[in-house]
C-alpha positions as CSV (number, residue, x, y, z in Angstrom):
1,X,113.0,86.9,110.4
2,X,111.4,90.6,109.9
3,X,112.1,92.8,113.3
4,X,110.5,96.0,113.5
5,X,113.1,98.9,114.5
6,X,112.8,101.9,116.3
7,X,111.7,104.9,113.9
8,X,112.5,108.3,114.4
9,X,109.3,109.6,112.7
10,X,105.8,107.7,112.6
11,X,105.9,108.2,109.0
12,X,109.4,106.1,108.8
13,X,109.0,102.9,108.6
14,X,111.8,100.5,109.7
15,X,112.5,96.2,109.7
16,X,115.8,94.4,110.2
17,X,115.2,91.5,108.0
18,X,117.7,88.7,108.8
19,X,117.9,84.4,108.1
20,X,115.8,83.0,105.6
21,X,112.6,84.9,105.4
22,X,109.2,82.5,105.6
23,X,105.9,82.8,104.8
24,X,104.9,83.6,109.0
25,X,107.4,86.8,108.3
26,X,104.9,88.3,106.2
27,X,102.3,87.6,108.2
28,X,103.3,89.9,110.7
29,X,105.1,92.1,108.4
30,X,102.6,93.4,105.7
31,X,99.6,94.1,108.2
32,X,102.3,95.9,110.4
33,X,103.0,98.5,107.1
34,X,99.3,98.7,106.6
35,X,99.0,99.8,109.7
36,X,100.8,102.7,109.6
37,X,97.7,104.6,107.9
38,X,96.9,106.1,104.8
39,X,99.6,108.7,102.7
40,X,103.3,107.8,101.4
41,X,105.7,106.4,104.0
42,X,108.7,105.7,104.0
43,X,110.9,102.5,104.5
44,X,113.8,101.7,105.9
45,X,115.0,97.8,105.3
46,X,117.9,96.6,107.3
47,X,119.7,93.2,106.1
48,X,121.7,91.6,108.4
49,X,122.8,88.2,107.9
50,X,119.9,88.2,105.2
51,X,119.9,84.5,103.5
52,X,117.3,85.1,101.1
53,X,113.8,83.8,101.1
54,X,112.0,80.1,101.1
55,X,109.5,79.8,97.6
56,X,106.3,80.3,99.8
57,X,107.9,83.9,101.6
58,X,109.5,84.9,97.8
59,X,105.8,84.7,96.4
60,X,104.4,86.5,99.6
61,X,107.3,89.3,98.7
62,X,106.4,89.6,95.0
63,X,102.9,90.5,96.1
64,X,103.7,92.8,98.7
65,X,105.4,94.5,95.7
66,X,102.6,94.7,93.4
67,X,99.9,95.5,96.1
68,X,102.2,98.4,97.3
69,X,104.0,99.9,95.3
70,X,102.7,103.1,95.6
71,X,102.6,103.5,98.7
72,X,106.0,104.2,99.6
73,X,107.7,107.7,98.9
74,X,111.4,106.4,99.7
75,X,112.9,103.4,100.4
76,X,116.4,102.8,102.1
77,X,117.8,99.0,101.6
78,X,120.8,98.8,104.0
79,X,123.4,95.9,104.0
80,X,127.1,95.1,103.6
81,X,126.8,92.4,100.7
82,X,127.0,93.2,97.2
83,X,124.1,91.4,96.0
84,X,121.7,93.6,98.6
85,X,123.4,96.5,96.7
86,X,122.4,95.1,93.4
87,X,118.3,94.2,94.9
88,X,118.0,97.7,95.5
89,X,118.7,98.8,91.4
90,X,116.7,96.1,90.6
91,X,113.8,96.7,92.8
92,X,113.6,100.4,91.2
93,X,111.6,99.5,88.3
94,X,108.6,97.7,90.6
95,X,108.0,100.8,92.7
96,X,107.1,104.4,92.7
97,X,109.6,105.5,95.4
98,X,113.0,106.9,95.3
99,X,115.2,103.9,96.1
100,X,118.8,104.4,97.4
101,X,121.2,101.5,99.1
102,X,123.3,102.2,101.9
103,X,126.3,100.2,103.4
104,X,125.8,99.0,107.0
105,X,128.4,101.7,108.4
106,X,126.3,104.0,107.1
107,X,123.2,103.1,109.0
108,X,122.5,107.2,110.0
109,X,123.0,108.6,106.9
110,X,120.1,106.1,105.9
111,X,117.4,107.4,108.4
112,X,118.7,110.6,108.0
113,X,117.8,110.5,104.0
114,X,114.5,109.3,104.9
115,X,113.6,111.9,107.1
116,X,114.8,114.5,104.3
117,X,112.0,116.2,102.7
């Protein structure tokens, strides 16, 4: 599941993404980022309990990737597993944002970071 979280700034975007994510998540999801308008945002991703994806929802994440990739200026992967860790070096090369991972204690420091100039 992809929840939409309280942000802080209208240029902050932020999801708790949790379970097994499906294709219905990015349903909701990608025309919810689209929404938020024209110039760099940035995004916060929460995992929490985050089991991966089905084959249909990986596909759908692989082209949210491509189609946007440069429309993010920072992106902030939060979790407490060391494979989340690892997603976020590995996402670096498919983006033009600055990408930095955060454990789940350190949830503030995350927002925070985003709303840095």
């Amino acid at each position: 599941m992809i929840e939409p979280l309280p942000s802080p700034s209208d240029k902050v975007l932020g999801f708790k993404l949790s379970g097994t994510l499906h294709d219905e998540d990015y349903q909701a999801f990608v025309p919810a980022v689209d929404a938020a308008g024209t110039g760099k945002a940035r995004l916060l991703a929460q995992f929490h309990d985050f089991h991966g994806w089905d084959a249909k929802a990986l596909w759908d994440d692989i082209k949210f990737s491509t189609t946007h990739c440069t429309k993010f200026e920072k992106i902030a992967l939060v979790g407490d597993k060391t494979w989340e860790k690892w997603m976020a070096a590995v996402c670096k090369p498919f983006t033009m944002a600055k990408v930095r991972y955060f454990d789940a204690a350190d949830l503030d420091q995350a927002w925070a970071w985003l709303g840095e100039a």
